[in-house]
PyMOL commands that place a pseudoatom at each C-alpha (Angstrom):
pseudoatom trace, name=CA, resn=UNK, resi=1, chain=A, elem=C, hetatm=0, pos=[132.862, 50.285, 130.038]
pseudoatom trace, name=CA, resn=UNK, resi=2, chain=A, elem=C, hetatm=0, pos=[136.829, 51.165, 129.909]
pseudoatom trace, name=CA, resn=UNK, resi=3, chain=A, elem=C, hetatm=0, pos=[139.407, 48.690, 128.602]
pseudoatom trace, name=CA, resn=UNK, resi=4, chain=A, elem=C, hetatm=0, pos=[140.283, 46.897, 131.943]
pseudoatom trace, name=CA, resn=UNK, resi=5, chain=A, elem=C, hetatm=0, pos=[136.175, 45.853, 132.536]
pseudoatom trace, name=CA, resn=UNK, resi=6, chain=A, elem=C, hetatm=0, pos=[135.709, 45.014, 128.983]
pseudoatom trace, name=CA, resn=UNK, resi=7, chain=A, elem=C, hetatm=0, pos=[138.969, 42.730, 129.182]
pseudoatom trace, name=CA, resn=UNK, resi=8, chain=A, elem=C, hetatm=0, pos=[137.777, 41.206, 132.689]
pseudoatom trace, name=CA, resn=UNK, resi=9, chain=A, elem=C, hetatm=0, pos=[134.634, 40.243, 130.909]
pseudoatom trace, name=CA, resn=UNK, resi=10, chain=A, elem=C, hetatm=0, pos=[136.204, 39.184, 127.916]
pseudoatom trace, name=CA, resn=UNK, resi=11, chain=A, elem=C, hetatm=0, pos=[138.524, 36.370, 130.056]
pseudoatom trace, name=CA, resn=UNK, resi=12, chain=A, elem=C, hetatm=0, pos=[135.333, 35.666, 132.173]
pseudoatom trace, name=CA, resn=UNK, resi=13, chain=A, elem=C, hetatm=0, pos=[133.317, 34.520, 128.941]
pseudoatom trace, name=CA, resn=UNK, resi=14, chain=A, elem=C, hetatm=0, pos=[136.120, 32.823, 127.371]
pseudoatom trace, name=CA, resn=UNK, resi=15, chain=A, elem=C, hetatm=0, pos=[136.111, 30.371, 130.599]
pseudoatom trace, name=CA, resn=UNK, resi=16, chain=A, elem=C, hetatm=0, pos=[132.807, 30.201, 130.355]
pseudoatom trace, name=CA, resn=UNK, resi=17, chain=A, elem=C, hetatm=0, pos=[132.883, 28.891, 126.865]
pseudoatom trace, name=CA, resn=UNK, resi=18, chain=A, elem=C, hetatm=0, pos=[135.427, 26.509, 127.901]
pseudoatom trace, name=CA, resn=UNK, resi=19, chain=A, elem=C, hetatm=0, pos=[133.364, 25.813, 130.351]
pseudoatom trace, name=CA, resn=UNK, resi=20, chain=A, elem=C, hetatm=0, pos=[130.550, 24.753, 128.324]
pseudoatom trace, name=CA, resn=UNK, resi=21, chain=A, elem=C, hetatm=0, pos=[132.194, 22.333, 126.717]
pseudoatom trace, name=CA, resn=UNK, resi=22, chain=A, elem=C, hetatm=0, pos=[133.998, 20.419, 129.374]
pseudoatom trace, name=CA, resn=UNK, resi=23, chain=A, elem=C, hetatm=0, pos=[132.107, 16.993, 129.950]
pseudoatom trace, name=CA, resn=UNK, resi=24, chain=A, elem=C, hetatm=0, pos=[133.219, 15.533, 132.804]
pseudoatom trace, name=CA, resn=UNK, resi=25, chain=A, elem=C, hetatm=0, pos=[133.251, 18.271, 135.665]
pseudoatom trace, name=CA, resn=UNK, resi=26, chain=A, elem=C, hetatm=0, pos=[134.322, 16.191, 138.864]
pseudoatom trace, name=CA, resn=UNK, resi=27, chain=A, elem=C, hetatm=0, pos=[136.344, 17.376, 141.682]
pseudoatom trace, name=CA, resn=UNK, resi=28, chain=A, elem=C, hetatm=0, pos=[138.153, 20.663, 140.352]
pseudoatom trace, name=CA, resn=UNK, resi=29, chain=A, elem=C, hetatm=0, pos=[137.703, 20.041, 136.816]
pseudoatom trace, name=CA, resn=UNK, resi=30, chain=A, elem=C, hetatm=0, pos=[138.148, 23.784, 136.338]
pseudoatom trace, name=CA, resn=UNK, resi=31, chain=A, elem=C, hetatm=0, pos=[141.766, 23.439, 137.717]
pseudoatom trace, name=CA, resn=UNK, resi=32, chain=A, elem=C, hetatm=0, pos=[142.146, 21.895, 133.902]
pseudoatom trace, name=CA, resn=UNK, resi=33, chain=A, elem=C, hetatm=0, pos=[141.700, 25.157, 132.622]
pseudoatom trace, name=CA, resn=UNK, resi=34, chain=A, elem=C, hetatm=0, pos=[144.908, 26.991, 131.077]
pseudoatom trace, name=CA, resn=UNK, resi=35, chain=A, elem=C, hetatm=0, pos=[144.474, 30.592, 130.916]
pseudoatom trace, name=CA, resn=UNK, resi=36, chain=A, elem=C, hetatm=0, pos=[143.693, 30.940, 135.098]
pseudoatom trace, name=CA, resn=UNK, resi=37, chain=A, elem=C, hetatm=0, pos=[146.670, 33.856, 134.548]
pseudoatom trace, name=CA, resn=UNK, resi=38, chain=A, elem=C, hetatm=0, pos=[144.853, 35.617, 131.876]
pseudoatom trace, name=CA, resn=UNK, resi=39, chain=A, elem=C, hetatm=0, pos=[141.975, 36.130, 134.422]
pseudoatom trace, name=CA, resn=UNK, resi=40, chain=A, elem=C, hetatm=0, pos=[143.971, 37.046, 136.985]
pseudoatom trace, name=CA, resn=UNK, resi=41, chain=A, elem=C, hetatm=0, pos=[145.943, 39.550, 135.395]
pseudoatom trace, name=CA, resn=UNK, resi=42, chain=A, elem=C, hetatm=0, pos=[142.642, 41.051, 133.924]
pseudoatom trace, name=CA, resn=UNK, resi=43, chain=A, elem=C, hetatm=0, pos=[141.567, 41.129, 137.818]
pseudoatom trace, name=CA, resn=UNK, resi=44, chain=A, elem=C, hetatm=0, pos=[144.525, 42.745, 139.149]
pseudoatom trace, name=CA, resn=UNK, resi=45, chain=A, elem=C, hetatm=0, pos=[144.316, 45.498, 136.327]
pseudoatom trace, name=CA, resn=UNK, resi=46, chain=A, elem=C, hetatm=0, pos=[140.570, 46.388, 137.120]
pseudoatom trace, name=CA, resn=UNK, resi=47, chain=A, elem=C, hetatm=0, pos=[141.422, 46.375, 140.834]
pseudoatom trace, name=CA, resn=UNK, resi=48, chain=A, elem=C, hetatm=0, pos=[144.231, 48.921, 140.552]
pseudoatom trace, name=CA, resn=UNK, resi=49, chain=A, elem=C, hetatm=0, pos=[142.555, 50.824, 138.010]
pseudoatom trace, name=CA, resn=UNK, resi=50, chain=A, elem=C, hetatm=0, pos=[138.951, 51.210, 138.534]
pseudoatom trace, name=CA, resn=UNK, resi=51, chain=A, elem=C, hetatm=0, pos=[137.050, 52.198, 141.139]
pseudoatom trace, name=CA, resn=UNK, resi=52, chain=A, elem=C, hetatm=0, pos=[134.669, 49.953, 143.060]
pseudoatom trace, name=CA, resn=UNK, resi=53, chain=A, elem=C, hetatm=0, pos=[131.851, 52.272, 142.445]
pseudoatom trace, name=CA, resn=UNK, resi=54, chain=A, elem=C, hetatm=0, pos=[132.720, 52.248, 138.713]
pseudoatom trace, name=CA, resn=UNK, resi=55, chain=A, elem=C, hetatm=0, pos=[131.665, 48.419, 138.277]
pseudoatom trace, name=CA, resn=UNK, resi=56, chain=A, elem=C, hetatm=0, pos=[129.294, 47.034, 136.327]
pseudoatom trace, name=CA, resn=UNK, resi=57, chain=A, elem=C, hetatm=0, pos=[126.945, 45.245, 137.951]
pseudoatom trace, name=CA, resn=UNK, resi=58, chain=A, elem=C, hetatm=0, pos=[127.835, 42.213, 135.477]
pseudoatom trace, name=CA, resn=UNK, resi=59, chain=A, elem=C, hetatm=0, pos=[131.341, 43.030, 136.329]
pseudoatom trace, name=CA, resn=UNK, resi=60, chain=A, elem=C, hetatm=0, pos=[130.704, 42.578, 140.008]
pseudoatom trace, name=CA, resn=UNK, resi=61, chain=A, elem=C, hetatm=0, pos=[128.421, 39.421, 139.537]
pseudoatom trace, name=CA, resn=UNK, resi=62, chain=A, elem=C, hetatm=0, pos=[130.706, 37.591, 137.536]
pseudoatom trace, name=CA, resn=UNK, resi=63, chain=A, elem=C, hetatm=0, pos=[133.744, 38.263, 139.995]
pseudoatom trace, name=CA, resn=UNK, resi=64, chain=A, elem=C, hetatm=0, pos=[132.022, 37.261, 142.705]
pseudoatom trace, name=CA, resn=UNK, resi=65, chain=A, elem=C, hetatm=0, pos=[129.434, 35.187, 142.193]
pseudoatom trace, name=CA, resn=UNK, resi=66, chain=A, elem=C, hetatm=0, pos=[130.841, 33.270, 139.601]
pseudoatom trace, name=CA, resn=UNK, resi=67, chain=A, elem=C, hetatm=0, pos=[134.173, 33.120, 141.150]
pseudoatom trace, name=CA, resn=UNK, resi=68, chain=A, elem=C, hetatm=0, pos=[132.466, 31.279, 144.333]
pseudoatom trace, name=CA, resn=UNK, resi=69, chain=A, elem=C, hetatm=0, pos=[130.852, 28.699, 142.257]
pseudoatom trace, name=CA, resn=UNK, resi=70, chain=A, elem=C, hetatm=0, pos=[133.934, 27.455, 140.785]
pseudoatom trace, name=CA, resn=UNK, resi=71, chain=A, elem=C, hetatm=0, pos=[136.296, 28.154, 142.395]
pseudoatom trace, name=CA, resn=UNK, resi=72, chain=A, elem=C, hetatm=0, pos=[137.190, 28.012, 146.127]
pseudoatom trace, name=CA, resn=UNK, resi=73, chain=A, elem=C, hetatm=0, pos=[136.011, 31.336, 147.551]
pseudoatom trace, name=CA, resn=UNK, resi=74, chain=A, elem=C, hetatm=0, pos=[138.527, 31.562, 150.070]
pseudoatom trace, name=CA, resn=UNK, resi=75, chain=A, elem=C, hetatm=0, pos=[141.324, 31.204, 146.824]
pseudoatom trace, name=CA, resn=UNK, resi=76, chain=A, elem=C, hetatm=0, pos=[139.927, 34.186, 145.603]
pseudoatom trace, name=CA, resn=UNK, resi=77, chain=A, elem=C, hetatm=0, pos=[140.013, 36.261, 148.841]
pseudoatom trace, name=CA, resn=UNK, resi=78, chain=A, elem=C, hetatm=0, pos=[143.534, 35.445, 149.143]
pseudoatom trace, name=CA, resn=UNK, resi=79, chain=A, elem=C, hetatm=0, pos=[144.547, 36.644, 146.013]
pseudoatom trace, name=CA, resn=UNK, resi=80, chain=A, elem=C, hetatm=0, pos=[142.616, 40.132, 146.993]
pseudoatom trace, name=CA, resn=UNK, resi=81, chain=A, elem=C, hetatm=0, pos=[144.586, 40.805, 149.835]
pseudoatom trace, name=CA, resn=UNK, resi=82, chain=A, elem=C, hetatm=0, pos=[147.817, 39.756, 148.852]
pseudoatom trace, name=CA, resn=UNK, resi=83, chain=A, elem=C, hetatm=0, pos=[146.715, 42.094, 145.602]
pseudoatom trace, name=CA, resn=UNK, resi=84, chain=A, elem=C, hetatm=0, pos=[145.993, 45.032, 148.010]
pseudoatom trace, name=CA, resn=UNK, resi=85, chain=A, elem=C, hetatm=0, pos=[148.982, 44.840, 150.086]
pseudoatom trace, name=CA, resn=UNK, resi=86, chain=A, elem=C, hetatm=0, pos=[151.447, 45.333, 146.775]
for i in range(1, 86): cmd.bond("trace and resi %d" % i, "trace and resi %d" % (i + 1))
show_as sticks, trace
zoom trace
């Protein structure tokens, strides 16, 4: 796995630890989380810099299928275009 995957999953995990030990997870508790930049700057780096067919499968599960449980999919889809329009 090159350095951009392995830092993708490394930001993915560490909100998932957070994660863990949040206790009250109402409406958007995620929003509480502080390091939303880390993840997306890890995301922007493996979508300029590796190719599609080059991901993981854990890569691609936890971007998108993670992504849509806590976040709001349609967040992330905006941030992919306006991403591949730079």
């Amino acid at each position: 796995m090159n350095k951009h995957l392995k830092n993708l999953a490394y930001e993915i995990n560490s909100f998932k630890k957070w994660a863990n030990e949040v206790n009250d997870k109402s409406k958007e508790w995620e929003t509480d989380y502080l390091q939303w930049d880390r993840i997306y700057l890890a995301i922007n780096e493996v979508l300029r810099n590796v190719p599609l067919m080059n991901w993981s499968k854990m890569i691609t599960n936890c971007c998108f299928i993670h992504w849509q449980e806590t976040m709001k999919l349609k967040m992330f889809y905006s941030h992919l275009l306006i991403t591949q329009r730079r």
